[in-house]
C-alpha positions as CSV (number, residue, x, y, z in Angstrom):
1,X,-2.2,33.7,166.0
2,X,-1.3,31.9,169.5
3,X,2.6,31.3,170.0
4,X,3.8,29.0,172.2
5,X,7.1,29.1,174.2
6,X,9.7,27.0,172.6
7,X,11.6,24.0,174.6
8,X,14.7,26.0,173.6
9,X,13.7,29.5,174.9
10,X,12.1,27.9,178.4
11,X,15.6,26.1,179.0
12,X,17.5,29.1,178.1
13,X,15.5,31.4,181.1
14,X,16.2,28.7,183.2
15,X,20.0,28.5,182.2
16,X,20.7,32.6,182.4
17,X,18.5,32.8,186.1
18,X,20.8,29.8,187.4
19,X,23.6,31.6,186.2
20,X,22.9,34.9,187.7
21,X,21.8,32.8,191.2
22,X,25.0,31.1,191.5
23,X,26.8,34.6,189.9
24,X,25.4,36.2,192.6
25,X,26.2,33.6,195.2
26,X,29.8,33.6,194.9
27,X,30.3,37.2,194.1
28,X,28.6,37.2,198.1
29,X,31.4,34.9,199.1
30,X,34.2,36.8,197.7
31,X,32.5,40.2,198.7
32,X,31.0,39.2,202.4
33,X,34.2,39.5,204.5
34,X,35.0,42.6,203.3
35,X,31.3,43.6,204.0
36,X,31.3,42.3,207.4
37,X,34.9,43.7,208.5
38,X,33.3,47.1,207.6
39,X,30.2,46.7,209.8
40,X,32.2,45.9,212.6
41,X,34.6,48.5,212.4
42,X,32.2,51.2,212.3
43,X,29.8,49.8,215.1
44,X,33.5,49.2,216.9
45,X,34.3,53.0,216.5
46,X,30.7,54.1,217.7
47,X,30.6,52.2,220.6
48,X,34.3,52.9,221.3
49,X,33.7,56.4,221.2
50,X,30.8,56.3,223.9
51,X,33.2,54.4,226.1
52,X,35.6,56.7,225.7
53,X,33.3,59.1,226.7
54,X,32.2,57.9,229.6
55,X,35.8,56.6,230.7
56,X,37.6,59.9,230.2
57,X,34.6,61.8,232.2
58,X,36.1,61.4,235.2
59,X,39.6,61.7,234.2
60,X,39.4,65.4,233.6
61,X,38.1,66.2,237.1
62,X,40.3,67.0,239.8
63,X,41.1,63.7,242.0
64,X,38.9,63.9,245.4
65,X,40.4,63.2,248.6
66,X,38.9,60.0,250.1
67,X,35.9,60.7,252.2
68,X,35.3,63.8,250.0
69,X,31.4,64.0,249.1
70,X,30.8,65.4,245.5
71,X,27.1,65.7,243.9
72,X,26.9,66.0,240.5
73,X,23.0,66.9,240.4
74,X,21.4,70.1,241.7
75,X,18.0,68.0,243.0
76,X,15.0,69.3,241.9
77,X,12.6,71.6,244.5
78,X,9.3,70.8,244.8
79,X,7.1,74.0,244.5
80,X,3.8,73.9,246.3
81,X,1.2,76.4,246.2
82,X,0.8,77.6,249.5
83,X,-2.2,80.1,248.8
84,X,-4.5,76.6,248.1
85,X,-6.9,77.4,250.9
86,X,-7.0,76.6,254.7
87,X,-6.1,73.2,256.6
88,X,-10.0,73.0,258.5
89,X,-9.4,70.9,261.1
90,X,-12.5,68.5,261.5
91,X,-13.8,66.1,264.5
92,X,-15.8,62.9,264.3
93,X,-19.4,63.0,265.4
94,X,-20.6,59.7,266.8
């Protein structure tokens, strides 16, 4: 036996997904602030803390005099292998 979707019950799903679109649409609008004021604050404190990071750096060192030289990183050596072979010095023949 075939059953066909009642006029009543096709308007009724239509009537409870508009409600729970427009539900949902101003619970958004009374809940999105709130949302967003949250977001900000925390990416506010993580970036906040890496400037304070890099802004109190120099503030614990000792003040330099002016002219002073500082460097902050030990270059790295270049290591060559000196037991290669031998430099053969060569002429051009014409």
């Amino acid at each position: 036996m075939l059953q066909y979707a009642s006029a009543v019950g096709l308007l009724r799903t239509i009537l409870i997904i508009l409600m729970v679109y427009f539900g949902v649409k101003i619970l958004a609008r009374l809940f999105m602030p709130f949302l967003a004021k949250y977001v900000v604050k925390k990416a506010e404190q993580r970036f906040g803390g890496q400037f304070d990071q890099s802004q109190n750096r120099p503030k614990q060192e000792q003040p330099k005099k002016e002219g002073e030289v500082s460097i902050d990183k030990i270059p790295n050596t270049k290591t060559s292998n000196k037991d290669v072979g031998d430099y053969v010095d060569y002429e051009e023949i014409d």
